[in-house]
C-alpha positions in Angstrom: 64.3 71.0 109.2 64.2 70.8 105.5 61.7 73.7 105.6 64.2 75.7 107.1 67.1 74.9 105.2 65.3 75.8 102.4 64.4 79.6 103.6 67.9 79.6 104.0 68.9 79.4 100.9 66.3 81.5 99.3 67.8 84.6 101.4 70.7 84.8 99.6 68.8 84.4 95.9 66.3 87.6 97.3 69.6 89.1 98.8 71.3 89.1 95.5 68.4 89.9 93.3 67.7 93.0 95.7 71.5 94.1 95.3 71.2 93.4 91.0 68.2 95.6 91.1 70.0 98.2 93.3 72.9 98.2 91.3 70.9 98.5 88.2 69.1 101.9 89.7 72.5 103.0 90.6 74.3 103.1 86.4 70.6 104.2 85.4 71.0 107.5 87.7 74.6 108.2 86.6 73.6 107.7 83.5 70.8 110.6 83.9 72.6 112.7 85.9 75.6 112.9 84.0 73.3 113.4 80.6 71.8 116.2 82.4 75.0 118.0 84.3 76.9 118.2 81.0 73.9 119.4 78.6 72.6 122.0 82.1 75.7 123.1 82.3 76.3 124.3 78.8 72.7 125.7 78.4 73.1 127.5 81.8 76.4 129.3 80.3 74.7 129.9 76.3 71.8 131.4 78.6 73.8 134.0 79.9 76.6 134.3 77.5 73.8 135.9 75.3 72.1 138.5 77.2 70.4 136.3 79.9 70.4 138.0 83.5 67.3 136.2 85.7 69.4 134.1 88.1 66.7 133.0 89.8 64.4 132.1 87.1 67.5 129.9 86.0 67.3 128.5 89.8 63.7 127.7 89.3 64.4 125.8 86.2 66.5 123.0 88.2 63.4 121.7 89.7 60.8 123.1 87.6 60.1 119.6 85.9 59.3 118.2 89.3 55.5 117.9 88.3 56.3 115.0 85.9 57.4 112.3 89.1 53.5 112.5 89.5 53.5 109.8 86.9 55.9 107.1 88.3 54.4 107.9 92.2 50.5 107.7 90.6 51.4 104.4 88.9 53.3 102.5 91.6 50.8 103.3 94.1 48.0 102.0 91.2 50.2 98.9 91.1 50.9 98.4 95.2 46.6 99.3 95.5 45.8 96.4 93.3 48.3 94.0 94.5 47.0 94.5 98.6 44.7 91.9 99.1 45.0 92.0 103.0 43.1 95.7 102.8 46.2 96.9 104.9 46.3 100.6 104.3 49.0 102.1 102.1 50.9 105.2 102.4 50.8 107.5 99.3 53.6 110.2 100.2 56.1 109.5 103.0 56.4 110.3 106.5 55.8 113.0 108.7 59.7 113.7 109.5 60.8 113.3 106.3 58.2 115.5 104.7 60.0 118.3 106.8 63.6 117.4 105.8 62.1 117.8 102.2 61.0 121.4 102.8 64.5 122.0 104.7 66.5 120.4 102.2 64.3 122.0 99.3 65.2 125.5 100.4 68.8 124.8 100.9 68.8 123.4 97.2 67.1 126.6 95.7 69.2 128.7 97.8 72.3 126.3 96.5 71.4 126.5 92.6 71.4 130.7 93.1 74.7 130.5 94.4 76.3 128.4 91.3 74.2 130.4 88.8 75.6 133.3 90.2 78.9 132.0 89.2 78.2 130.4 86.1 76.9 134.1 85.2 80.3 135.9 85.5 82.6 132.5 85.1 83.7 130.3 82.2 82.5 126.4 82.4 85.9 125.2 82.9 86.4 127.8 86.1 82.6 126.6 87.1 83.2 123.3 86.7 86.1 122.6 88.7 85.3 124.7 91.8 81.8 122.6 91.6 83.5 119.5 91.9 85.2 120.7 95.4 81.6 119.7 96.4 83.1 115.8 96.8 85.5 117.5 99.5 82.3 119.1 101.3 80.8 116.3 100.8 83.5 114.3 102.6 83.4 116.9 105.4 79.7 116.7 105.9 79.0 112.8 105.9 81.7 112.5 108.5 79.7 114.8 110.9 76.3 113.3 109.7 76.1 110.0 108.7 79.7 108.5 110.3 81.4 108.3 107.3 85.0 107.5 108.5 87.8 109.9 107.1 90.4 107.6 105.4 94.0 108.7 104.6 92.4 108.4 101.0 89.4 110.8 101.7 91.6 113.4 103.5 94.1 113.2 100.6 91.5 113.9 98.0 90.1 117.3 99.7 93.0 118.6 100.2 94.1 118.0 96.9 90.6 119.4 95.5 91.1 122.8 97.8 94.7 122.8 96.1 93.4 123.1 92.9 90.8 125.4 94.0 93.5 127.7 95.2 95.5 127.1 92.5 92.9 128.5 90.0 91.6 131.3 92.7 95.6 132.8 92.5 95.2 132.8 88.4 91.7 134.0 87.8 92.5 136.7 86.5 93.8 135.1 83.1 90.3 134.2 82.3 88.2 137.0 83.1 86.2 137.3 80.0 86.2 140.7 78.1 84.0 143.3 79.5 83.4 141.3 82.6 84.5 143.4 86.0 87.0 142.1 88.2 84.5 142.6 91.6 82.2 140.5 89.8 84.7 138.0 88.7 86.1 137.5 91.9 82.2 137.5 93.3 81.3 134.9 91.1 84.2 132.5 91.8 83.6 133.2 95.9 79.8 132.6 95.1 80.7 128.8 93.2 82.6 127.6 96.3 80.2 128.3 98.6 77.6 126.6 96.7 79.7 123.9 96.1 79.7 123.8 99.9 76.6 124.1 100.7 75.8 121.3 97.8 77.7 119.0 100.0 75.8 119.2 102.8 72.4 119.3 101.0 74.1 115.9 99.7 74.9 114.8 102.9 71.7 115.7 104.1 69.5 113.6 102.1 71.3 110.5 103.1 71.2 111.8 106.8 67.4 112.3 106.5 66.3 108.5 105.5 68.8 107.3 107.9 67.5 109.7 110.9 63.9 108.4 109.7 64.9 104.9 110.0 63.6 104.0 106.6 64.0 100.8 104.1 65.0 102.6 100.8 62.9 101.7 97.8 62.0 103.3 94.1 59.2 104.8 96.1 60.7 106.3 99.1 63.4 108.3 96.3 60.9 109.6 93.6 58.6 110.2 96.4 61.7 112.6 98.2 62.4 113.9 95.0 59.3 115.5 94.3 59.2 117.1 97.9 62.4 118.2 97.6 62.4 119.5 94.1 58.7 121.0 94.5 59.9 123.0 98.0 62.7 124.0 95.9 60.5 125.2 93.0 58.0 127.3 95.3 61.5 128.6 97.4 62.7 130.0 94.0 59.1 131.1 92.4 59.1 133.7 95.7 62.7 135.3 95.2 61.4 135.4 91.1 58.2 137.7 92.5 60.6 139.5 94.8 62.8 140.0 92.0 60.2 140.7 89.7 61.8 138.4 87.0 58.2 137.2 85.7 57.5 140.4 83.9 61.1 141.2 82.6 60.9 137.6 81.0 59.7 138.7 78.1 61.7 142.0 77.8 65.1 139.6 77.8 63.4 136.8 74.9 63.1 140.1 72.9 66.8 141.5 73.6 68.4 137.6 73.7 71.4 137.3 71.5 70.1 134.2 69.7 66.7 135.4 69.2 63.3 134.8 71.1 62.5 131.7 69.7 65.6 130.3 70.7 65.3 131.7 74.3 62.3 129.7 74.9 63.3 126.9 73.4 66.7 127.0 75.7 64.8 127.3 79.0 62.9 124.0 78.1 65.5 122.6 77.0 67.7 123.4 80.7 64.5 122.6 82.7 64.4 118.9 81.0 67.8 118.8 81.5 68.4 119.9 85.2 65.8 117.8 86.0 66.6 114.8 84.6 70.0 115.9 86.4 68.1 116.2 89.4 66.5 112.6 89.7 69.9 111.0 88.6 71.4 112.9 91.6 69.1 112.0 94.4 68.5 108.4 93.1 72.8 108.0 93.3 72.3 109.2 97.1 69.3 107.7 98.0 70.6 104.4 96.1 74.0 104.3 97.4 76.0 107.2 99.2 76.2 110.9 99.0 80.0 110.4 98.1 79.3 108.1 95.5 77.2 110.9 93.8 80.4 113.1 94.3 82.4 110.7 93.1 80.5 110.8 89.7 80.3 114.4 89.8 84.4 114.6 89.7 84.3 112.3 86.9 82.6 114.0 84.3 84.9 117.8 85.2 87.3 116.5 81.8 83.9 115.7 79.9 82.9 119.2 80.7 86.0 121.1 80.1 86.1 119.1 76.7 82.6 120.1 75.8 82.8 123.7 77.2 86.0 124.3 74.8 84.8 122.7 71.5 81.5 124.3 71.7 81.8 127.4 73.8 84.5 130.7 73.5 86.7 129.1 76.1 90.5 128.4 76.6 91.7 125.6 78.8 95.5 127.1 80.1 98.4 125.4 82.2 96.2 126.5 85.3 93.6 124.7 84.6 95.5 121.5 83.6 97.0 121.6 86.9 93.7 122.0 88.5 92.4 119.5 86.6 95.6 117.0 87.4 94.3 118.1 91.2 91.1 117.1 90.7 90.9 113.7 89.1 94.3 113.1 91.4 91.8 113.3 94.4 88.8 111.3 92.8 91.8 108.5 92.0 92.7 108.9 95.5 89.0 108.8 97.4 87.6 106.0 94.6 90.8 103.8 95.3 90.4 103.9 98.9 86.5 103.4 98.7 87.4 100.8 97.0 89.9 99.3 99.2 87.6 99.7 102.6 84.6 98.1 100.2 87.1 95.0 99.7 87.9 94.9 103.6 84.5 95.1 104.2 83.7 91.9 102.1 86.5 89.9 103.5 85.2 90.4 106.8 82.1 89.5 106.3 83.4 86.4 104.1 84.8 85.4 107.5 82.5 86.2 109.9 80.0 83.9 107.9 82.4 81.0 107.4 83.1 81.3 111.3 79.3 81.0 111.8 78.7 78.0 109.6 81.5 76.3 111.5 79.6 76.6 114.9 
């Protein structure tokens, strides 16, 4: 009896060290994916503010760094190898089913990253970055069809506030065209954001939907493991378009013509490889960690840090228009966090009672 009683209280010390640890990977992948969204975001828009055009090679460059998770997957399995001492065999990559969600999800995210560099091409980060962040709303949509995510009154207020400012900033884009830029490929580019921001949500939603579907414990492995899959299908998606598109020989043409010189070219497509991929793992670790929403939660959060950054460093202008966009935006990430909030706190009562009801019998 005493045996048992005391297994019963080591559950709840394993429980809560699981959850510290959990909690810990979560603020350590905001913490990279919001390095590398701001710092990706203003290299993607210097790129082709000064004579970039390769869209796709820009694509490529989200998940181009997806070599370097050999080094945490090669050393945990070193670790796991040497700590089996029951010879029981031990799986190096992950499942069957999931490997194909990978290559479906990996394609989807190529396909998704030509969309919003497509935009970012002909749009100003402050346009780019709020029509991005109607991703959460996607987001929303998609988890509710995928994963059961329950629509709140919270949820449904913040997409349609986020498609208000959308519109609001769709009915006024012609006060920030910038000079020499066409209206047909204004308009082209700021169609071409949404529906990657669309598409983004349900590539978000379905990366949680694939572990669920698979029925799998999540663990550091399972993510960096998914994470190279997806971000090498991605890679090889992107590296065919790029021969299609013949942007491998014209890469050198453009670090010749680029506005801040050739050295500087090369030195900014390292530099937004590094950062979209440390973007990258930050995003599918939140997901993978936590929640798709959560991960679109975040990726509201930092629109003001953008707008700040895309002003003081960038030729940009941040007008009533966007203000009131803005006010939309962070209006319906107050609204969903507060009611994510409020369902997490139900949630806990609940369970509070449920327990205490169980000790009593």
């Amino acid at each position: 009896m005493e045996i048992e009683q005391e297994g019963n209280y080591d559950k709840p010390k394993k429980l809560k060290n699981f959850m510290s640890i959990k909690s810990l990977l979560i603020l350590i992948y905001s913490i990279f994916f919001s390095i590398g969204q701001i710092s990706g975001a203003m290299l993607v828009r210097i790129y082709f503010l000064h004579g970039g055009k390769r869209k796709w090679l820009q694509s490529f460059l989200l998940t181009a760094g997806f070599p370097i998770l050999i080094l945490p997957i090669s050393i945990s399995f070193v670790k796991k190898k040497k700590k089996n001492t029951n010879n029981n065999n031990i799986r190096l990559f992950v499942t069957p089913k999931l490997a194909v969600f990978s290559a479906i999800l990996g394609i989807l995210l190529g396909i998704c990253s030509y969309l919003y560099n497509f935009g970012m091409s002909y749009l100003p980060i402050s346009i780019s970055s709020l029509l991005g962040s109607t991703s959460l709303a996607f987001t929303a949509i998609f988890a509710y069809f995928m994963v059961k995510h329950k629509f709140t009154d919270y949820s449904v207020n913040a997409v349609v506030l986020m498609m208000l400012g959308s519109i609001i900033l769709g009915l006024h884009m012609n006060k920030d065209r910038p000079i020499g830029e066409s209206n047909r490929r204004y308009v082209l580019g700021f169609v071409m954001t949404l529906v990657g921001a669309a598409l983004h949500g349900f590539v978000n939603a379905g990366v949680e939907y694939s572990h669920v579907k698979a029925g799998v414990v999540v663990t550091f492995d399972l993510v960096m493991q998914m994470q190279f899959l997806i971000s090498m299908f991605s890679a090889l998606f992107c590296i065919v378009a790029m021969i299609i598109n013949r942007d491998f020989q014209a890469i050198t043409r453009e670090a010749e013509e680029f506005g801040l010189g050739q050295k500087k070219y090369y030195m900014i497509l390292a530099l937004t490889a590094i950062s979209l991929q440390t973007m990258m793992i930050g995003s599918l670790g939140m997901i993978f960690c936590s929640s798709a929403l959560l991960f679109g939660i975040v990726n509201a959060l930092l629109i003001p840090i953008q707008q700040i950054f895309a002003v003081i460093f960038l030729p940009e202008s941040f007008n009533s228009d966007k203000w009131m966009a803005l006010a939309m935006c962070l209006w319906g990430f107050a609204s969903y966090f507060y009611g994510e909030y409020k369902d997490s706190m139900t949630n806990k009562v609940t369970k509070y009672k449920h327990a205490t009801l169980q000790d009593q019998v």
